[in-house]
BABA-861398 format. One record per residue (C-alpha): residue number from 1; residue in one letter; y negated, x, z negated. Coordinates in Angstrom, 3 decimals, always signed. Layout:
BEGIN
pos code v u w
NUM a Y X Z
...
***
This chain:
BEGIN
pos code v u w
1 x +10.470 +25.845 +47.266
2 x +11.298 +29.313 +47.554
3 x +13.448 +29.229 +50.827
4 x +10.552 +27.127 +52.516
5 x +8.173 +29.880 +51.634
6 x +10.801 +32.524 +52.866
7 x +11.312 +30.456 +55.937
8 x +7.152 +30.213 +56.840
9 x +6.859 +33.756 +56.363
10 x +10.056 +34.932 +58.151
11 x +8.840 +32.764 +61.236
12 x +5.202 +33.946 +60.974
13 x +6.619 +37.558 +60.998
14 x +8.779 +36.965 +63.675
15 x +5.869 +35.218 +65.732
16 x +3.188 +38.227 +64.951
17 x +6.191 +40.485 +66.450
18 x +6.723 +38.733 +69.672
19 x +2.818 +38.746 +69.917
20 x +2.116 +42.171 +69.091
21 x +4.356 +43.401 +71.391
22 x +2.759 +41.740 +74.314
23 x +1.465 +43.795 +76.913
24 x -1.056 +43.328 +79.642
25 x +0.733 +43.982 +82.873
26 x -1.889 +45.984 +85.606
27 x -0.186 +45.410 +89.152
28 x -2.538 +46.441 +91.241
29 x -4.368 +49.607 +90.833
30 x -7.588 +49.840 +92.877
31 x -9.441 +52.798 +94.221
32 x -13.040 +52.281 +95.402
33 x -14.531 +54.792 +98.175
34 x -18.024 +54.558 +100.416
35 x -17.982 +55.511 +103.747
36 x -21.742 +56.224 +105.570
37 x -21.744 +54.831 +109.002
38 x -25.544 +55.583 +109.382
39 x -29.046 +56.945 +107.565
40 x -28.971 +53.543 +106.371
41 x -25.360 +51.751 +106.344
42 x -22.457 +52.114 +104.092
43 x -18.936 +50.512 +104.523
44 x -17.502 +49.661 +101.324
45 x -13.441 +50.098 +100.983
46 x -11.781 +48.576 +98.231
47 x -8.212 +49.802 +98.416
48 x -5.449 +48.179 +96.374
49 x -1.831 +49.731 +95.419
50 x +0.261 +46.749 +94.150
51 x +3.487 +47.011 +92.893
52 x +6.527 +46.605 +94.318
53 x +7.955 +42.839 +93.714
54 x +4.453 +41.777 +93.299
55 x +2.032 +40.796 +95.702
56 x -2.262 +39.686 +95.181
57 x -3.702 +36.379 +97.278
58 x -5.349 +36.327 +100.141
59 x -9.352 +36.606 +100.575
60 x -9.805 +33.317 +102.120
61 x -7.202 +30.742 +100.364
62 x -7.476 +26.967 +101.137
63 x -8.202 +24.522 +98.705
64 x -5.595 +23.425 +96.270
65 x -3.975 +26.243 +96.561
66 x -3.906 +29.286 +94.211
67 x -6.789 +30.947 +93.467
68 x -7.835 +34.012 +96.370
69 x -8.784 +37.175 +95.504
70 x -12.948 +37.511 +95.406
71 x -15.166 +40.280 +95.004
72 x -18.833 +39.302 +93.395
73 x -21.643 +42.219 +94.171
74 x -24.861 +42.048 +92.023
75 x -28.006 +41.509 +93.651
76 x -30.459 +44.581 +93.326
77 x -33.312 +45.487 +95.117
78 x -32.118 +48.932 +96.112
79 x -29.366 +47.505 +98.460
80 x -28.760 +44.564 +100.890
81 x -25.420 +43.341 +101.327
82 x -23.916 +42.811 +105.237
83 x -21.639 +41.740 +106.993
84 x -18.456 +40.195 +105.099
85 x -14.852 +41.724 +103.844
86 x -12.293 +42.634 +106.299
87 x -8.753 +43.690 +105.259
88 x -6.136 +46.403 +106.986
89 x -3.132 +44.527 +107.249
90 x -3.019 +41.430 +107.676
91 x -1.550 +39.138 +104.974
92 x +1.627 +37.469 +105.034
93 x +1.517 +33.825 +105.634
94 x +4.383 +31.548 +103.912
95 x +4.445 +28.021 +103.378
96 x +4.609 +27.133 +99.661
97 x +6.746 +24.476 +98.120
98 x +4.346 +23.774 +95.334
99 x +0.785 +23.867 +96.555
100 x +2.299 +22.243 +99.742
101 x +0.229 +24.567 +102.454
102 x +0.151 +27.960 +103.599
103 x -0.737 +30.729 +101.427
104 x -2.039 +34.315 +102.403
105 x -0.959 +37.308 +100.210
106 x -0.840 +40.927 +100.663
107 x +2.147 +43.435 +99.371
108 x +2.303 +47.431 +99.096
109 x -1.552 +48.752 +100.356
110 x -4.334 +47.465 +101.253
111 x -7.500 +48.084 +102.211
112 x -10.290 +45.741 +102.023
113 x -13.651 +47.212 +103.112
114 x -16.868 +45.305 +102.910
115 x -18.158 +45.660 +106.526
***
């Protein structure tokens, strides 16, 4: 009886280790900027550093494929949202094997401003 309570413990321990020493990875650091175009207009850039070996989706993914990146604004009176994002460069397109269609994705910088 002792052992198996040795055992269950060592394994618990050994389980709250590998847990505890998880760590949220942030691979893409973003930097947010407005740019006034007019009295009354504002371009919206959205600039994102991602690491190097890593890459973020596309804006505008097809369906049954991975999930694209989105941005959600909140309404509010003060402000009325136009035109739609843009991004500076363009993605890279590759076929992939397991969603079975072309994918989008960006790598290094980009910015994505909210025309």
């Amino acid at each position: 009886m002792k052992k198996t309570a040795f055992y269950l413990l060592a394994i618990a321990g050994l389980f709250t280790s590998v847990v505890g020493t998880a760590q949220v990875q942030n691979n893409v650091k973003w930097k947010f900027s407005a740019e006034p175009t007019s009295s009354r207009e504002v371009v919206l850039h959205f600039t994102a550093n991602i690491d190097k070996e890593w890459h973020m989706y596309g804006l505008d993914l097809p369906e049954g494929g991975p999930q694209s990146t989105e941005f959600t604004f909140k309404t509010n009176s003060g402000y009325q949202l136009i035109g739609k994002m843009n991004y500076s460069p363009k993605p890279t397109v590759v076929y992939d094997d397991v969603f079975k269609l072309n994918v989008k994705y960006f790598s290094g910088k980009v910015d994505l401003p909210k025309k």
